[in-house]
C-alpha positions as CSV (number, residue, x, y, z in Angstrom):
1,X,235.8,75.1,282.7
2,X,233.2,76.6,284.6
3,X,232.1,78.8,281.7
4,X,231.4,75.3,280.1
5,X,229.4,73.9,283.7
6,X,227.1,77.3,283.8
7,X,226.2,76.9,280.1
8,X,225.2,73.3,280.0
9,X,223.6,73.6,283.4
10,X,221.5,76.8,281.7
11,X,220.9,75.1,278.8
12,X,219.3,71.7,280.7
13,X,216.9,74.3,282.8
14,X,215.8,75.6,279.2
15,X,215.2,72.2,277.9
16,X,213.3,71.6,281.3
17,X,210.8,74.1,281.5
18,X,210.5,73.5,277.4
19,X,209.5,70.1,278.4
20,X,207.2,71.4,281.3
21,X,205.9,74.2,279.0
22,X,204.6,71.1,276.5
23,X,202.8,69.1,279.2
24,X,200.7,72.1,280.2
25,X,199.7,72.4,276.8
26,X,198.6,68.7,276.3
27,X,196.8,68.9,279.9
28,X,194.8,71.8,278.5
29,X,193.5,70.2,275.6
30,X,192.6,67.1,277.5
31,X,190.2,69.0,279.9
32,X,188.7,71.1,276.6
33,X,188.2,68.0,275.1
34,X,184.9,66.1,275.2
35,X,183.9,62.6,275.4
36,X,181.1,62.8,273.3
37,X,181.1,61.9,269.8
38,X,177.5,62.6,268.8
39,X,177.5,66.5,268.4
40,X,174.9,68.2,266.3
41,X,175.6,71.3,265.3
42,X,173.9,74.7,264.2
43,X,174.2,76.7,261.0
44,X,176.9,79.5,261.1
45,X,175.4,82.4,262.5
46,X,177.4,85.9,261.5
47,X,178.2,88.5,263.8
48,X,176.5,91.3,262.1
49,X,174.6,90.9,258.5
50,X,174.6,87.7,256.4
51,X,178.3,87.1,256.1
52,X,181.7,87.1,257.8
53,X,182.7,86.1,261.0
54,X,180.2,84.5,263.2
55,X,180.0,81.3,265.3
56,X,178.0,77.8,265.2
57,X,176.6,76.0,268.1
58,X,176.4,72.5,268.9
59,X,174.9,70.4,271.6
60,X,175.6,66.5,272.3
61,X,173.9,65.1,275.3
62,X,174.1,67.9,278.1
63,X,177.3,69.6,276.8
64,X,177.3,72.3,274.2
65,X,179.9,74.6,272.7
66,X,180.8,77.4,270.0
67,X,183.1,76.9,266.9
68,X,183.9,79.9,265.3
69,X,182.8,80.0,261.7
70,X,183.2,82.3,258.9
71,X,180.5,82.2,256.0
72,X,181.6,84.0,252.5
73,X,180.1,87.1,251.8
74,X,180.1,85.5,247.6
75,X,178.1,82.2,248.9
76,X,174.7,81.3,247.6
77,X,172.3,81.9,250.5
78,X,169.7,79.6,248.5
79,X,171.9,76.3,249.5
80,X,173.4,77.5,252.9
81,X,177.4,78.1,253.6
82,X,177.7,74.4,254.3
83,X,176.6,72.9,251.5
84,X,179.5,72.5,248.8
85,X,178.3,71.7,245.3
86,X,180.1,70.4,241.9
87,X,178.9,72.7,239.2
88,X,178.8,72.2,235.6
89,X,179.5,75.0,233.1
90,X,177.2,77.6,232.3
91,X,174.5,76.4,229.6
92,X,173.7,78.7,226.8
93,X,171.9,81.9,227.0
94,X,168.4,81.6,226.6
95,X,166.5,84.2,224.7
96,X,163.0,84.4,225.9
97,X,164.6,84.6,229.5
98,X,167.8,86.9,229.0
99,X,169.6,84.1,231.7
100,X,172.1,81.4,231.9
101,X,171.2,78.1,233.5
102,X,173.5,75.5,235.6
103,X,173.2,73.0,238.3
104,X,175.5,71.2,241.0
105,X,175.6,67.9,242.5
106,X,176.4,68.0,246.0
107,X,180.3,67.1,247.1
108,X,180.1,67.5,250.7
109,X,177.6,68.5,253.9
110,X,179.5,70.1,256.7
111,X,178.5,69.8,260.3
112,X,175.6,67.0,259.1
113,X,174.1,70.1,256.9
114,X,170.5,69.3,255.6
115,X,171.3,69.8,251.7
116,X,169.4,68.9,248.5
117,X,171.3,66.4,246.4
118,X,171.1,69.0,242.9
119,X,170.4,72.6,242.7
120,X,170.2,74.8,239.8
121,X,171.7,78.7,239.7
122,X,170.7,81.2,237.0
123,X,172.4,84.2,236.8
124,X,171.6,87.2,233.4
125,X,173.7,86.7,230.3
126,X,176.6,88.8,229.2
127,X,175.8,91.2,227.0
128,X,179.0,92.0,226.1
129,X,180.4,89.9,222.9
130,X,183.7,88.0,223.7
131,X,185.6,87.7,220.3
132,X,187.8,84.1,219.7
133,X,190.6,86.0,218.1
134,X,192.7,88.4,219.2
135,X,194.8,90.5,217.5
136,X,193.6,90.2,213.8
């Protein structure tokens, strides 16, 4: 019987310094949360070169703070890591140019990201031949 009295009364202090534990946690976020709801924030700004990890700022009123960010090292520099575009398929391969043509719409801006509404990629044709059939 009093194996049974030490075990529940263990397992009711577990249960309340879970509890505790979880208000801490809440209480935290609370005070790193921020009123504002008006932030404007930066471009993503790599650590070292023009990709990878790096961080954005943004300021509202007289607060600011830093988001950590990540920008693709395959992303188009031309349009920015927070535009995201819609493309179509590649067009044909034009001959006097030797390059492949096609454009995107815009989907989304990310943290109010000045974009243009279309852009247009080219990129050099294959000049490998790609057979239909296999096998014959």
């Amino acid at each position: 019987m009093q194996v049974r009295s030490l075990l529940l009364l263990l397992a009711l202090i577990l249960v309340a310094v879970a509890a505790e534990a979880g208000k801490n946690k809440k209480e935290k976020a609370k005070k790193d949360g921020s009123k504002c709801e008006d932030w404007r924030w930066g471009p993503c700004v790599p650590n070292s070169k023009d990709c990878g990890l790096g961080y954005r700022e943004g300021t509202c009123k007289d607060e600011s703070k830093k988001l950590k960010c990540k920008i693709p090292c395959n992303w188009k520099k031309k349009f920015g890591a927070d535009c995201k575009y819609k493309f179509e398929s590649w067009g044909g391969c034009s001959a006097q140019t030797g390059l492949k043509t096609r454009s995107g719409i815009l989907k989304k801006a990310l943290y109010n990201a000045q974009c243009e509404e279309t852009v247009y990629v080219t990129k050099p044709c294959s000049s490998k031949i790609k057979s239909k059939s296999k096998g014959q």
